[in-house]
Structure formats: structure tokens, C-alpha cells
Backbone as numpy.savetxt, mean C-alpha at the origin, in Angstrom:
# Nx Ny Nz CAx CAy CAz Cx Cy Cz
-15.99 -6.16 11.23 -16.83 -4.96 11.23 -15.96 -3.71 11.23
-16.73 -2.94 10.65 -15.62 -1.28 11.03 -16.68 -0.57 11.20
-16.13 0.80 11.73 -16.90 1.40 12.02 -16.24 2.99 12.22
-16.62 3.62 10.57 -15.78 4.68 10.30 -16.49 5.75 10.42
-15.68 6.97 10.92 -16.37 8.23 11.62 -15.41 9.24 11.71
-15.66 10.29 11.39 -15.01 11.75 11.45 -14.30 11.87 12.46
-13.01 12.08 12.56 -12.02 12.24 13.66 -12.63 13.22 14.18
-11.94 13.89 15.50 -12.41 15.31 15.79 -11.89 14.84 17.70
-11.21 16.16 18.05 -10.42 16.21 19.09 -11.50 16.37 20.41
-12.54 16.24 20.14 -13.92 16.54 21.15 -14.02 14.92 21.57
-14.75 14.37 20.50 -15.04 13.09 21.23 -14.40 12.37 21.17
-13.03 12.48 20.54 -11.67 11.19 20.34 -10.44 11.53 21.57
-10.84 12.71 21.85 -9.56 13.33 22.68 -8.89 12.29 23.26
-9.00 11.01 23.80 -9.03 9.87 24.79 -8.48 9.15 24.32
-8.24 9.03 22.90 -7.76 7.82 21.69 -6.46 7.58 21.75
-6.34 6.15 21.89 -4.74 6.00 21.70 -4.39 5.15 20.08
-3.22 4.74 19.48 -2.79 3.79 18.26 -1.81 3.15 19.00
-2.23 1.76 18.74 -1.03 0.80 19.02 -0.31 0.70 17.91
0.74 1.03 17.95 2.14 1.52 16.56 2.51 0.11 16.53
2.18 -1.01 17.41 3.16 -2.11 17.03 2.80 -2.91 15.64
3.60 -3.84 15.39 2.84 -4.31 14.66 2.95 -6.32 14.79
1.80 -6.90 14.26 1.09 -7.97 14.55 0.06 -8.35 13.66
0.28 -9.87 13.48 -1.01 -10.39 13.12 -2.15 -10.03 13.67
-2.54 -9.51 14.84 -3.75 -9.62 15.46 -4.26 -8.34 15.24
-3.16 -7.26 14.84 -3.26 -6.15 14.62 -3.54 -5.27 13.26
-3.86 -6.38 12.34 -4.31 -6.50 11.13 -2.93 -6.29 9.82
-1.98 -7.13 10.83 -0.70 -6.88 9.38 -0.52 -8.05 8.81
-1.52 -9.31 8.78 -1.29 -10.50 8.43 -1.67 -10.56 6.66
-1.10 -8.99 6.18 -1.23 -9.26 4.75 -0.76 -10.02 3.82
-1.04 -10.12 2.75 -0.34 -10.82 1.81 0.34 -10.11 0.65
-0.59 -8.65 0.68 0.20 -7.53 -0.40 -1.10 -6.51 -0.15
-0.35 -4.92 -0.44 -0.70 -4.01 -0.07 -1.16 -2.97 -1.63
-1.63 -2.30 -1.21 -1.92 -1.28 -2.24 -0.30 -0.10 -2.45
-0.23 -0.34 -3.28 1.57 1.16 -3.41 1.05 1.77 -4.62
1.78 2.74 -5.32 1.99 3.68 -6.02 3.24 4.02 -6.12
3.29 4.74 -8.00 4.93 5.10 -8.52 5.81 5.34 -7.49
5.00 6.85 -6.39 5.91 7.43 -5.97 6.72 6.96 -4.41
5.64 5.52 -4.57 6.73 4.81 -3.45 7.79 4.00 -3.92
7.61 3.39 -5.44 8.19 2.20 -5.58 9.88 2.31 -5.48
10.53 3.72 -5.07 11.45 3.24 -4.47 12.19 2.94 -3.44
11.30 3.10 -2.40 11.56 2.51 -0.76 10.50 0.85 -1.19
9.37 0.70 -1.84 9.27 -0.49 -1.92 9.85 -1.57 -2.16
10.51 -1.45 -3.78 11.47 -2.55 -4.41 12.38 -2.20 -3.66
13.30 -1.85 -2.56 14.27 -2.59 -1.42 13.61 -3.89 -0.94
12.51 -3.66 -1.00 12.56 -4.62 0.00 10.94 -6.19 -0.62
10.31 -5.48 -1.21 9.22 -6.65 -1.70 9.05 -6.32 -3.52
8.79 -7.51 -3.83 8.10 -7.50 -5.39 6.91 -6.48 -5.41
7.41 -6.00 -6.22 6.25 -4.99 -6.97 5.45 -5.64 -8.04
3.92 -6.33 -8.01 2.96 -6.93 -9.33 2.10 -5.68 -9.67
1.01 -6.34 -10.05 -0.27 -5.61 -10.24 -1.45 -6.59 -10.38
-2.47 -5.78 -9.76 -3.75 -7.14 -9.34 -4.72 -6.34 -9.73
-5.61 -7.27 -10.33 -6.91 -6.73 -11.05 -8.20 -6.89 -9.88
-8.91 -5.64 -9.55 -9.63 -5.99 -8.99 -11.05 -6.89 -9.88
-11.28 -7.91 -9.20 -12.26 -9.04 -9.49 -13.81 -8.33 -10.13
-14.25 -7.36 -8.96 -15.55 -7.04 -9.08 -15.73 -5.22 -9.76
-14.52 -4.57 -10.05 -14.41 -3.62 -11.19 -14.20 -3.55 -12.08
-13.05 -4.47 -12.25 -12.04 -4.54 -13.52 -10.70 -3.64 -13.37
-10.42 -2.61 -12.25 -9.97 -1.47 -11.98 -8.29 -2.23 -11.82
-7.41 -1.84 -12.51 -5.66 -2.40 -12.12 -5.63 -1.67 -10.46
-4.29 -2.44 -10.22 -3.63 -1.59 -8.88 -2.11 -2.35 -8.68
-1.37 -0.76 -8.67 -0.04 -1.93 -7.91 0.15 -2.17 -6.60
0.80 -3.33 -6.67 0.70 -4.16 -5.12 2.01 -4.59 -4.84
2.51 -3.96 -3.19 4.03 -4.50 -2.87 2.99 -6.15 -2.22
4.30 -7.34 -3.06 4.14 -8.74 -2.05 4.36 -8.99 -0.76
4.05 -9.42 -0.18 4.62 -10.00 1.47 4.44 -11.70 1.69
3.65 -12.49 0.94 3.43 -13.46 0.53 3.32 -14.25 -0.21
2.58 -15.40 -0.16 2.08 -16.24 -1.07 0.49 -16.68 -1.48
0.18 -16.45 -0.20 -1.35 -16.89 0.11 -1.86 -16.16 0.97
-3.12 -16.34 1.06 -4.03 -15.41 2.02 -3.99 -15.26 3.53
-3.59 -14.31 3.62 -3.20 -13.60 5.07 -2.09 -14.45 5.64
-0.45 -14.26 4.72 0.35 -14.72 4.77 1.01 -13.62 4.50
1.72 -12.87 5.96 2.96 -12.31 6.10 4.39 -12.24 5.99
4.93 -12.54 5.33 6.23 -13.32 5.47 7.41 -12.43 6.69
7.39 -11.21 6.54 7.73 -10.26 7.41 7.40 -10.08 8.61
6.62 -10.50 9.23 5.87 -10.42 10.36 6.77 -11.52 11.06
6.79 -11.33 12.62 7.38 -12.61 13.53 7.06 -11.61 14.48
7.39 -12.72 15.80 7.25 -11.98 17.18 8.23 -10.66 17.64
8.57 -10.31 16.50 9.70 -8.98 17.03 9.24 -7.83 16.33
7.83 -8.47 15.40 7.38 -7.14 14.32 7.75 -7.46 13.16
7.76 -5.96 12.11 7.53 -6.32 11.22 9.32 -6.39 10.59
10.00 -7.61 9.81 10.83 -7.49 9.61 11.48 -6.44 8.44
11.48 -5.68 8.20 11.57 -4.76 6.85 11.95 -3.09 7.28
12.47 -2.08 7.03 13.00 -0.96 7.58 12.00 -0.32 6.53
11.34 -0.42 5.71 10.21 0.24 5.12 8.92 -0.51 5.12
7.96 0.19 5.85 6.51 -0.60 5.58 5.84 0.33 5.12
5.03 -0.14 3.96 3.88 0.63 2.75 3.00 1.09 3.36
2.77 2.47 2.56 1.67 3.73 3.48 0.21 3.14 3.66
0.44 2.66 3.13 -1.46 1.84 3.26 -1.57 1.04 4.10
-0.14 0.41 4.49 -0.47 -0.48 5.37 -0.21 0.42 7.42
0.73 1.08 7.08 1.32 1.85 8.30 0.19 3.24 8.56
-0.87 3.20 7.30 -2.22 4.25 7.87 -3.06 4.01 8.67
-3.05 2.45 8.84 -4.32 1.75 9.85 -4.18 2.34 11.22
-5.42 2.52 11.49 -6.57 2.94 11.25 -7.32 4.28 10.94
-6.60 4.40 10.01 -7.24 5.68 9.35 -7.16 5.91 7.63
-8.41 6.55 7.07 -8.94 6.70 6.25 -9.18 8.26 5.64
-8.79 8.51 4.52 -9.44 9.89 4.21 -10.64 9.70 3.52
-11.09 11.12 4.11 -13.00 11.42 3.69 -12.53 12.97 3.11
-14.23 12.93 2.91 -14.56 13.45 1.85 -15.81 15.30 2.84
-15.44 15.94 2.93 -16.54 17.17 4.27 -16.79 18.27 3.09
-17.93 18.25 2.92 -18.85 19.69 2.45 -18.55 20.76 3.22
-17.56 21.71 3.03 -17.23 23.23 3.40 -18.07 24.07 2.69
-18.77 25.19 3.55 -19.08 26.78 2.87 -18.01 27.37 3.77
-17.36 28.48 2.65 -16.84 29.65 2.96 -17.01 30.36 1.89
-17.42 31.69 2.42 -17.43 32.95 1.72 -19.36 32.77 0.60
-20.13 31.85 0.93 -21.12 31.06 0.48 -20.87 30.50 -0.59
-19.46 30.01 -0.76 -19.23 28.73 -1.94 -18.84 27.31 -0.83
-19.50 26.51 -1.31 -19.30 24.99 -1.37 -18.18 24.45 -1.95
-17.32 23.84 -1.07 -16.27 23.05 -1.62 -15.91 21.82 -0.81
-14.83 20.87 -1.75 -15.16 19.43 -0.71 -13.52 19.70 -0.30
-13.43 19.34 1.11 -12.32 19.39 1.85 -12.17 17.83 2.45
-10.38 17.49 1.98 -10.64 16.49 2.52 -9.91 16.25 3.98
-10.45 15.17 4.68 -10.61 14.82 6.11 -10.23 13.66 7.02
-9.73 13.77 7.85 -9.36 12.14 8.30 -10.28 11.33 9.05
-10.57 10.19 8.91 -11.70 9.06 9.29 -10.78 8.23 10.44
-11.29 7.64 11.22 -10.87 6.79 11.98 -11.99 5.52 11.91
-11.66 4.20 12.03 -12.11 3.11 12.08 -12.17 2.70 13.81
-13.22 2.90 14.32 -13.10 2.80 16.11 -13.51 1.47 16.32
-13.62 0.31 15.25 -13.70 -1.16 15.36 -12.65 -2.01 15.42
-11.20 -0.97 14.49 -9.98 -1.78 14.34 -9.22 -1.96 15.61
-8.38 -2.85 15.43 -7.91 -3.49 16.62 -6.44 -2.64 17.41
-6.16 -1.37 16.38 -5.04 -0.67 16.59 -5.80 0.68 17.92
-7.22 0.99 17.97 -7.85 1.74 18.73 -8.01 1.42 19.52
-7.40 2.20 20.93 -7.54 1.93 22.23 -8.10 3.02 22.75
-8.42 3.02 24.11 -7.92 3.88 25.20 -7.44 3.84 26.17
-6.49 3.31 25.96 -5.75 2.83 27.17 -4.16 2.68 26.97
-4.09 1.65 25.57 -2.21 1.70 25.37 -2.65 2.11 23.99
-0.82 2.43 23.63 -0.38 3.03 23.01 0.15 4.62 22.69
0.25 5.38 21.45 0.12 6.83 21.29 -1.17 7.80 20.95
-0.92 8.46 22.23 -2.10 9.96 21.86 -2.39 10.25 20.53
-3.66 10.81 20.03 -3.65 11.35 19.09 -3.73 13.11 18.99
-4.12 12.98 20.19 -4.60 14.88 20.41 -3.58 15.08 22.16
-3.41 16.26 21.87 -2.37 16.78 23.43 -3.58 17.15 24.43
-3.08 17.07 25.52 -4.13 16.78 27.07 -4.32 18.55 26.62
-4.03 19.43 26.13 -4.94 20.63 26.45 -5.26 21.26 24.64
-5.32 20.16 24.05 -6.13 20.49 22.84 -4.50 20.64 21.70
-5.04 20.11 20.03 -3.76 20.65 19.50 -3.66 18.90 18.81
-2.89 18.67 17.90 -2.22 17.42 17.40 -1.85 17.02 17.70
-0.93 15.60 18.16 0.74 15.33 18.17 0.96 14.93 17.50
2.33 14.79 17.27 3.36 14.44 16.10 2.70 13.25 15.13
2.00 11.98 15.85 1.50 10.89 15.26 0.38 11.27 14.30
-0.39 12.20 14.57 -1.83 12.88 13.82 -1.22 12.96 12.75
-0.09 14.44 13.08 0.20 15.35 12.10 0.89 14.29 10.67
2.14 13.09 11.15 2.22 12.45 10.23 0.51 11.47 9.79
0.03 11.09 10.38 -1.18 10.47 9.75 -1.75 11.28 8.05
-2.50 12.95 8.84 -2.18 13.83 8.03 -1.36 13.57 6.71
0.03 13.54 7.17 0.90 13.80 5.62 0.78 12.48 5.30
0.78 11.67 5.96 0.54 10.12 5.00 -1.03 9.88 4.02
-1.64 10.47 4.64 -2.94 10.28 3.88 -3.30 10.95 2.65
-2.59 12.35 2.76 -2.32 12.83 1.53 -1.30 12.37 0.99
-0.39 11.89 1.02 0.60 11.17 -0.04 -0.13 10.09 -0.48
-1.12 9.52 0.14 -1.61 8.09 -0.66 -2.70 8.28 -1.38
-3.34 9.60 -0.98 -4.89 10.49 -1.76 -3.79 10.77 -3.37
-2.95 11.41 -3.20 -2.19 12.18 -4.63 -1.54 10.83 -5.43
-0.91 9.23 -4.64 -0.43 8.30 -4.95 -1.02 7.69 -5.98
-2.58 7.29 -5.40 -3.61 6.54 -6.15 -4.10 7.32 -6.99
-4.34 8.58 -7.68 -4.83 9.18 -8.47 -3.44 9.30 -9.64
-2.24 8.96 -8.99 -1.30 9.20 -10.51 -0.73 7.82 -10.61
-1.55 6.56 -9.77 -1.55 5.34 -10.33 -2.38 5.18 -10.90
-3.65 5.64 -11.34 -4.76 5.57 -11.76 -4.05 5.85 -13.19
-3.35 6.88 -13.43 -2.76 7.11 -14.88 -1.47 6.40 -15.24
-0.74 5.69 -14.36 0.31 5.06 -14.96 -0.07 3.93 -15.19
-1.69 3.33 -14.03 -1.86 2.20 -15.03 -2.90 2.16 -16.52
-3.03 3.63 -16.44 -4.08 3.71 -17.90 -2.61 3.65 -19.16
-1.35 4.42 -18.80 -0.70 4.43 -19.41 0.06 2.42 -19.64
0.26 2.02 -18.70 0.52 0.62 -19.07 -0.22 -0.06 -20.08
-1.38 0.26 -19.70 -2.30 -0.54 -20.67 -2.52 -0.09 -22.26
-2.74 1.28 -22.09 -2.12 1.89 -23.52 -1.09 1.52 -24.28
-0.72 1.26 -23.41 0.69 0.82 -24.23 1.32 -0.94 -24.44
0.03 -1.45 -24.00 -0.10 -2.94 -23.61 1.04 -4.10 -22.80
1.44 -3.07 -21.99 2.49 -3.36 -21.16 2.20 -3.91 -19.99
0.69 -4.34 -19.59 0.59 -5.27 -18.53 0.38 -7.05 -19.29
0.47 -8.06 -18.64 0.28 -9.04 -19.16 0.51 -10.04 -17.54
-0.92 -10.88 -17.80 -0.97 -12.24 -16.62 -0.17 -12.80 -16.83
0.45 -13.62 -15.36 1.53 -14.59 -15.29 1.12 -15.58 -13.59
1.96 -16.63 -14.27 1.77 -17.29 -12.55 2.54 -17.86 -11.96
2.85 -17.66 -11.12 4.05 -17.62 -10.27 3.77 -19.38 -9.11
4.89 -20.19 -10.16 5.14 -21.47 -9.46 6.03 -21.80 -8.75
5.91 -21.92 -7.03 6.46 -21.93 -6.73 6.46 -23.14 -5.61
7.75 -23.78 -5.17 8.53 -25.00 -4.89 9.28 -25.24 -3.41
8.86 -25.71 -2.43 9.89 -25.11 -0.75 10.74 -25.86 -0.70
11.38 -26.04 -0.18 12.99 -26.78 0.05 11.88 -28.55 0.89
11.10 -28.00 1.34 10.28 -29.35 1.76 9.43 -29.79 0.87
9.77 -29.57 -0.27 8.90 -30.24 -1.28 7.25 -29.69 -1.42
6.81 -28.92 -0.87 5.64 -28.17 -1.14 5.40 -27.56 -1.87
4.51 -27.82 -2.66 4.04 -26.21 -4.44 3.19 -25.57 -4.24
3.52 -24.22 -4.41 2.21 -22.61 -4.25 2.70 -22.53 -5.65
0.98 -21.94 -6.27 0.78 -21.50 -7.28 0.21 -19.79 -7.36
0.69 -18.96 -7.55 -0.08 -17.73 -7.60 -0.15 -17.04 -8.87
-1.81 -16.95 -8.71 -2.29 -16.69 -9.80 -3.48 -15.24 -9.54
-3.40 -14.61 -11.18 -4.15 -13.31 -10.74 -3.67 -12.29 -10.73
-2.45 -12.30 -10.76 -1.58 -11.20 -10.88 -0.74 -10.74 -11.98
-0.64 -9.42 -12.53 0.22 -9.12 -13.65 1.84 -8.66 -13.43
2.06 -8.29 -14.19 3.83 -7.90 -14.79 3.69 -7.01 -15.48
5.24 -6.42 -15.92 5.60 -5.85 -17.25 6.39 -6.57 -17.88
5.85 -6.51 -19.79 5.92 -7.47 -20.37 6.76 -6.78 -20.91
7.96 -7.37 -20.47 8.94 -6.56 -21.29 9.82 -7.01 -22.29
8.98 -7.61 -23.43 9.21 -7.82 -24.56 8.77 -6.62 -25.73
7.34 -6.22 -25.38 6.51 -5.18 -25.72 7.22 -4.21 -25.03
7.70 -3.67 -24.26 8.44 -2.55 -23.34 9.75 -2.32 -24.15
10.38 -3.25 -25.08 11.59 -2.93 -25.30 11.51 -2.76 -27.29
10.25 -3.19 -27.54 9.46 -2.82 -29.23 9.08 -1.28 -29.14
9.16 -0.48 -27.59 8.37 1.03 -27.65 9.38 1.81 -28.83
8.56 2.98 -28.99 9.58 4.08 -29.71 9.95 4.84 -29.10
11.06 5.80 -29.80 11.78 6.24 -28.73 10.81 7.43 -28.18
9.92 8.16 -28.54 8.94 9.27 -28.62 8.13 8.38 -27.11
7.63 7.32 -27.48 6.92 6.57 -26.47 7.64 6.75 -25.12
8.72 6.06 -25.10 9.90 6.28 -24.06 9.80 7.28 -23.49
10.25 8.59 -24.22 10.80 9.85 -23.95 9.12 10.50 -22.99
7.80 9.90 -23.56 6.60 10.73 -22.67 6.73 9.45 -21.80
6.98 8.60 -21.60 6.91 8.05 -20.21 7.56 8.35 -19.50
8.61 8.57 -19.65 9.82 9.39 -18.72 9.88 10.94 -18.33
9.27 11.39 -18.98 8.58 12.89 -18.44 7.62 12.37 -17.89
6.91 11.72 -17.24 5.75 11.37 -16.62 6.16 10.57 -15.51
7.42 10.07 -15.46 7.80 9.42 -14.27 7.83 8.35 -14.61
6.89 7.67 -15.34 6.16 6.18 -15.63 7.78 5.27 -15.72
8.52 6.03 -16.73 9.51 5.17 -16.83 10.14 4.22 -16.27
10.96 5.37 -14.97 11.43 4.80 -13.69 10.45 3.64 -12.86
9.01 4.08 -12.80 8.42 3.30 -11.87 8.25 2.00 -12.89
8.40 1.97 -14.40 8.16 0.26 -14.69 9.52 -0.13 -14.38
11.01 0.41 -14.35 11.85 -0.33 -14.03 12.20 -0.75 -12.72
11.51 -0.13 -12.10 11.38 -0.13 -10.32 10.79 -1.07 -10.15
9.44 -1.11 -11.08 8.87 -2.51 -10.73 9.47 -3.99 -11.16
10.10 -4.00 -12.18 10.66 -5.35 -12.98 12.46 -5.24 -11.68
12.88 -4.57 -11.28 13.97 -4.64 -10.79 13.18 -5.67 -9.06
12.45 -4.97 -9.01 11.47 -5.40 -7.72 11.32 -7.25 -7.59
11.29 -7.66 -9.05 11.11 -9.07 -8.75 12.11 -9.68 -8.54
13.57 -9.02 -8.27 14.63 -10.70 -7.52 14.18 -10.17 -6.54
12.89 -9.67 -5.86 12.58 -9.75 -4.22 11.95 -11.32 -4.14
11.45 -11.42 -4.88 10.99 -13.27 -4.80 11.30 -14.52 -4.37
12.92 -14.41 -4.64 13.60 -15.27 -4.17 13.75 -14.61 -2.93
14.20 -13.61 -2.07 14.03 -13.15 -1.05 12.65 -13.63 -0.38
11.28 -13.32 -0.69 10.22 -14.26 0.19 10.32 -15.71 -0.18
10.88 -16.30 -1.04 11.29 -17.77 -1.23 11.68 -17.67 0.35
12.85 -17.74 0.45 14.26 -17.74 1.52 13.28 -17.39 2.58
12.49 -16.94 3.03 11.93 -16.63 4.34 10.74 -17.21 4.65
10.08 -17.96 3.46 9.09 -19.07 3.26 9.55 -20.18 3.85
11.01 -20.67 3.34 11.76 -21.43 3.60 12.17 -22.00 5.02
12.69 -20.54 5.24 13.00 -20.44 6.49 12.21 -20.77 7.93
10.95 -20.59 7.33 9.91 -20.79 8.84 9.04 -22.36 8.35
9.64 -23.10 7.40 9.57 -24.38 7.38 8.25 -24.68 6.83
């Protein structure tokens, strides 16, 4: 269940975030939502795909952490193993909205931060403040704040790098077979690439507007991203 509602320093004043992180605490992902302008603190550290949502049709890129469903590979009893964790995932529990402003008697939409007071990171009791004992932010808000707008501006210029992939027919399905040192096979399926057979037929004109657009860097960010694989191999491995 969730249960999402307009922040506001009146009736939340009391609110704490448990910063740790945990399965129980909703990090038992398997892959996250990212964008261009992360993919280079991402590919350090996980494969960069792209996953079609089922019931839109809508692309999205996705850092891996797994293999299967609600399979962390990063996660253990010490947290999360990785010196970068993805904004979507390190926003929980919070959400940006959408608030009808008048000023000056024009209407405009301002956007706003949501809190989820069902998720398991909301306390009142442990963790960090969100508001100071005599009114005001702290530091944790204020980054919430800048994280939420980096992932509001993220997803709207992934929205165009993946219109541009596809324009340019540079996504393509693949499935990823994979083998454990104990003889076990995962198959993952559902997920795309860059096909970079078609990526290397572009012209140079093609090239040259993807690279004023950024796009460039982020498809090689992403194809550099997959010797992270053998890296969640090795830690698949590792926990037997």
C-alpha cells in the first residue's frame, strides 16, 4: 500500500528517514529507473539496458542489480555494496507532484514534494529529521529537493534520447543466458541494447546531432556499462 500526500512542515514536522539501506527497506531491487545524465556514476558500477514497459509500450533506461525479481546483488548485511546508488532508488520515500499556484491572478503548476507515509523508510522515531525543531529544512529535505529535480529534468531528456534511439533504430531485444559456477541457468529476457552494428552504419551528420545532444556519450556509456555483467556474475557467484 502507499499512501502519498503533500509534504508540509505543519503536520510532518515529527518525520524521520531511515537512510539505511535493506531489503526490508525496499532496496531488494532488481534494476532501477536512470537517465543520460547519470550514466556516468552508473556504468562504474552496474549494466546499463533498457526495458519496455509491458502495459504502455513506453522505453526506459535501467541500471541492473540483478537477475530476477527482487534480487539485489549489492545489498548484504553491511548495506548497499556500491559508492554510487541511483536517484530513484536513494529518493525513497519521496515523490514529485504536481500544486495549482495563483499569483498575480495567473495559474501556474509548481512542482512539489510528496511523501509516501506507508513506506517502510517513514518513522517517527529513528532515523533523520526532515524539518528543524523551530521550523526551516535540513540538509536531508534540501538534498531530497535537488534530487527530485534532477530526476523530474532526467526522465524528460530520456524521454528524447529514447525517441532518438529508436529513430535511429538503435534499440534491439536480446537475452541474457546466464550459467553459476554451481551449474544453475538464469535466462533474462525483456530487455534491450544498443545494436551496434546499426550504430556504426550511422552518418557522420547523424553522429555529429547526437553528440550535440549528449545522446552520443550516453549510448557509449551504456554499451561500455555491460562488462558490469560479469561483475554481477562474480557476486551471484559469490553468495552461492
Amino acid at each position: 500500500m502507499t499512501q502519498h500526500v503533500l509534504l508540509n512542515s505543519i503536520d510532518h514536522k515529527d518525520l524521520k528517514i531511515n537512510t539505511s539501506r535493506s531489503a526490508a527497506l525496499g532496496d531488494n531491487l532488481w534494476y532501477s529507473v536512470t537517465f543520460p545524465q547519470e550514466f556516468r556514476s552508473i556504468q562504474a558500477h552496474y549494466p546499463i539496458f533498457f526495458h519496455k514497459d509491458a502495459t504502455t509500450g513506453q522505453f526506459y533506461s535501467v541500471a541492473l542489480f540483478g537477475f530476477t525479481q527482487n534480487e539485489n546483488l549489492f545489498l548484504s548485511n553491511e548495506g548497499w555494496n556500491a559508492s554510487y546508488i541511483p536517484l530513484t532508488v536513494r529518493r525513497q520515500p519521496f515523490l514529485i507532484g504536481q500544486q495549482t499556484v495563483r499569483e498575480d491572478g495567473v495559474e501556474r503548476q509548481q512542482r512539489v514534494i510528496h511523501i509516501d507515509l506507508d513506506h517502510p523508510r517513514v518513522s517517527q522515531t529513528e532515523g533523520e529529521a526532515l524539518f528543524l525543531p523551530y521550523g526551516g529544512n535540513t540538509p536531508l529535505l534540501d538534498e531530497v529537493g535537488e534530487m527530485l529535480e534532477l530526476i523530474h529534468h532526467g526522465l524528460i531528456d530520456n524521454q528524447q534520447f529514447i525517441e532518438a534511439l529508436i529513430k535511429h533504430e538503435l534499440l534491439e531485444s536480446f537475452t541474457l543466458d546466464i550459467e553459476l559456477d554451481n551449474g544453475k541457468k538464469h535466462q533474462m529476457i525483456g530487455f534491450y541494447t544498443i545494436n551496434e552494428n546499426t550504430l556504426a552504419t550511422l552518418s557522420a551528420d547523424t553522429l555529429a546531432t547526437l553528440h550535440q545532444q549528449g545522446y552520443l556519450q550516453a549510448i557509449f556509456m551504456a554499451l561500455a556499462s555491460q562488462s558490469k555483467v560479469r561483475d554481477l556474475l562474480n557476486l551471484k557467484n559469490a553468495q552461492g
